[in-house]
Every structure is written in structure tokens, then in C-alpha cells.
C-alpha positions in Angstrom: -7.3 -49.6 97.3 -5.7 -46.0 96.8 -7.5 -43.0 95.4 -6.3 -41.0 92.9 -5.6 -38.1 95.6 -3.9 -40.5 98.1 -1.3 -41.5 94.7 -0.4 -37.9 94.6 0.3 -37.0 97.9 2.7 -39.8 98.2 4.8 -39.6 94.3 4.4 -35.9 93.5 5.2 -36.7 89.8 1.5 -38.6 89.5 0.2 -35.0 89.8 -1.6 -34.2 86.9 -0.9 -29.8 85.5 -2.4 -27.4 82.8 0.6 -27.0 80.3 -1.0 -24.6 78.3 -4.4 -23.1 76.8 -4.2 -21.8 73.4 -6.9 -19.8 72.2 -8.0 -19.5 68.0 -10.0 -17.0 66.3 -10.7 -18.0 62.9 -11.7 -15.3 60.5 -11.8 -17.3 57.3 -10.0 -14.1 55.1 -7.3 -11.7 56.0 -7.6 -8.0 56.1 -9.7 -5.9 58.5 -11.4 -8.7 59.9 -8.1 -10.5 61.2 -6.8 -7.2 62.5 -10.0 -6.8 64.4 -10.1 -10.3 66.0 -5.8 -9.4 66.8 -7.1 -7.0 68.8 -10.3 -8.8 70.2 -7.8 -11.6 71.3 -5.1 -9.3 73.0 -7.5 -7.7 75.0 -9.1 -10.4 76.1 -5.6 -13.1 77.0 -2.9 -9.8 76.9 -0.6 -11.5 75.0 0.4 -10.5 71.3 -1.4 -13.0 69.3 0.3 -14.4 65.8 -1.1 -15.3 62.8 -1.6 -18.7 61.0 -1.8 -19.0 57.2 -4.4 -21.0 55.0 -2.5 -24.6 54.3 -4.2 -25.4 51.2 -6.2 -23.1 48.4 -10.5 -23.7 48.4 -11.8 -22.0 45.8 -15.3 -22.2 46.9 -14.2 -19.8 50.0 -11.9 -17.9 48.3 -9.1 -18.6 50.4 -5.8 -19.1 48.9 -2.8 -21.0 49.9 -0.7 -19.2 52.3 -3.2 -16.4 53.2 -3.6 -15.0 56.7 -6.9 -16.6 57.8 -6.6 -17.0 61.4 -5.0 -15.9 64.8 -4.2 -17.2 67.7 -1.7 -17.0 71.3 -0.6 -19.4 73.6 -0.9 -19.2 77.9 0.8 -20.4 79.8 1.4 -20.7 84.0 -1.0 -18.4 85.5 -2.3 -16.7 82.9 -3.4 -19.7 81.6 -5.6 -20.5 85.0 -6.6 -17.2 85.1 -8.2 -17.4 81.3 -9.5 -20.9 81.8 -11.5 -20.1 84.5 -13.4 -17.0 82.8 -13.6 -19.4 79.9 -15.6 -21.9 81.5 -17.4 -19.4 83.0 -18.6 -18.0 79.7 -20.1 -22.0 79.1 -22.1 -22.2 82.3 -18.9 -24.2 84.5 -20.0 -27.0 82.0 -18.4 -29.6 79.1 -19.7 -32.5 77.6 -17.1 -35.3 77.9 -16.9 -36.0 74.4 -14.6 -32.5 74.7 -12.1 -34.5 76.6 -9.3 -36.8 74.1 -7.1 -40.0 75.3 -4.1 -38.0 75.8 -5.5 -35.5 78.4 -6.1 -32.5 76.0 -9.8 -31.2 75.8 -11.4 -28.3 73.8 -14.2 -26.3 73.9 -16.1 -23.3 71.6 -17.2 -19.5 73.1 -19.8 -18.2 70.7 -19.3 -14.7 71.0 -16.1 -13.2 73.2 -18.3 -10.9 75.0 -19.6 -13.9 76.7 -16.6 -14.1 78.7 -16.7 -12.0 82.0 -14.9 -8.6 82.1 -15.0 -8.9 78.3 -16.5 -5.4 77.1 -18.5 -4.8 74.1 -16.6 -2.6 71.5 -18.9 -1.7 68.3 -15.8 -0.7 65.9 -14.5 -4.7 66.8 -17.6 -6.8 66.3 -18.1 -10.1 67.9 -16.0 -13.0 67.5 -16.3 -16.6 68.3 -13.5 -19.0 69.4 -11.9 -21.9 70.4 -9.9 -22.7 73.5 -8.0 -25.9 73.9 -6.1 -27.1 77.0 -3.6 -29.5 77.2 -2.6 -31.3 80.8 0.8 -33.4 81.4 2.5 -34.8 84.3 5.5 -33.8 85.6 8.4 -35.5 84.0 6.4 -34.9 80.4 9.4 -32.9 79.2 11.7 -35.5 78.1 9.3 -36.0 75.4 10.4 -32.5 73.8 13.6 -31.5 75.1 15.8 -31.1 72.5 19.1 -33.2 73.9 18.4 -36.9 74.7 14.8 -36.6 74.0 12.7 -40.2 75.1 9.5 -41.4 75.0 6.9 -41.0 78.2 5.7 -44.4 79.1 1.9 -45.4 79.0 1.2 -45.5 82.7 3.0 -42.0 83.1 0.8 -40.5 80.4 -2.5 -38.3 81.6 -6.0 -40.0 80.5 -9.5 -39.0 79.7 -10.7 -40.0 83.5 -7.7 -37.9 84.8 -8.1 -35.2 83.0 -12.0 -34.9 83.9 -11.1 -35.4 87.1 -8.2 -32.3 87.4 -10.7 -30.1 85.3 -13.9 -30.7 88.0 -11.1 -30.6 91.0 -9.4 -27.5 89.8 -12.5 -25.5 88.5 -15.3 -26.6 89.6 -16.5 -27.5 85.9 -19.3 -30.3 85.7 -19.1 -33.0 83.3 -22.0 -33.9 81.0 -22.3 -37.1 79.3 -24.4 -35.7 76.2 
């Protein structure tokens, strides 16, 4: 029987990629606080990072409908490796595989950014937790969202939790706990 590597090296569409990492900082209210993690999160990815809005109103927060509450930026390409691997870093080069989903996409939390190497304290900024999710695709994936003719990816083309676990421990060296 073939291994995973020995599909790849003969059908270079099997080869499983990073799309993209998006990182979150969730603030909770908008002012100072969100302008603070803005900058926390450009210094960190250097990319402008945009703003999300509250989708409902919870009065027990105080958060209103529509409100700046959160920020966030999408990498992509290089960038994106380049983060990931400082980002795993930060959580010991280890996941539990309960962070991993069916479709290939896994997620993971940084308690405080300063966790993350080459990440500086700054006393005016504070210290901000966050969440960084990944999302993996074969090549091909793109009929799926292109905007003329768009089709649906078959099953067997799709990326799965045992692929994705094993691109992550293949590409950085992360280990994969059960618990």
C-alpha cells in the first residue's frame, strides 16, 4: 500500500497547503482598548488589522448591536508560515487534537501576545490574548469560490482531520496530544 508521501510525489494536486491564518483579538467594548489591541496586532502579523462589529445587543455586557468589539487580519503565503511558526512556538510546538475539525481547519488560543517570540512588552499597550485559526486546502480548492463557474470539491479531494495533523507535525514540527 502507498503512503501519504508516496501519493504526493506522484499527483501533485494530493498535496495538502496552509491557505490562510487569521488571527482575532477580542476586546469585548470599543474605544481605547480596541485601538490598543490594533496596534498590539500590527506589530505583531504587520498587516493593518480591521474591525468586526457586535452581531447581536447583550445587555448583561453592555455590548450593543453593531459596536466595534473585536479586531482581526488575515495572512496569507509566507507571512502566514512565518506567524504560524512563532505561534506554535508560544504553545510549547504542541495541540491537542480536539483543535483539529473534519474539514482540515484547526484553531488554537495565545494567552498573552508577549508569549510569542520577538513579541516585546510595551506598558502603554497592555497584554492581550488571542486566537489563531488556520485553514489547509488542496490544490484545485478554488473552484469552490471562484466567482465564474463556481463547483463543488468532491469528498476524496477534500483535506481531513488525519491530513491536516499530519501537514501540521510534517511542516512544523508541532506534536499532537490526544487530551
Amino acid at each position: 500500500m502507498e503512503t501519504a508521501n508516496e501519493t504526493e510525489k506522484e499527483n501533485p494536486m494530493r498535496k495538502v497547503k496552509l491557505a490562510k491564518v487569521i488571527v482575532h483579538i477580542n476586546v469585548g467594548k470599543s474605544g481605547e482598548m480596541l485601538e490598543k489591541a490594533r496596534r498590539v496586532l500590527n506589530e505583531i502579523t504587520g498587516q493593518k488589522p480591521c474591525t468586526k462589529q457586535a452581531k447581536q445587543t447583550l445587555k448583561d455586557f453592555g455590548i450593543r448591536e453593531g459596536e466595534p468589539i473585536a479586531c482581526l487580519t488575515t495572512l496569507r503565503g509566507e507571512r502566514a508560515n512565518q506567524f504560524l511558526k512563532r505561534g506554535f512556538e508560544a504553545v510549547s510546538n504542541s495541540l491537542k487534537k480536539s483543535s483539529f475539525d473534519e474539514n482540515g481547519n484547526f484553531a488554537f488560543g495565545i494567552r498573552e501576545h508577549i508569549e510569542i517570540p520577538g513579541t516585546k512588552y510595551v506598558p502603554e499597550l497592555g497584554i492581550f490574548g488571542m486566537d489563531v485559526m488556520g485553514t489547509l486546502e488542496r490544490r484545485g480548492f478554488r473552484i469552490k469560490r471562484r466567482r465564474i463557474r463556481p463547483s463543488h470539491v468532491g469528498k476524496s479531494h477534500r483535506v481531513t482531520r488525519d491530513d491536516a495533523v499530519k501537514f501540521i507535525t510534517r511542516t512544523f514540527g508541532v506534536q499532537i496530544r490526544e487530551a
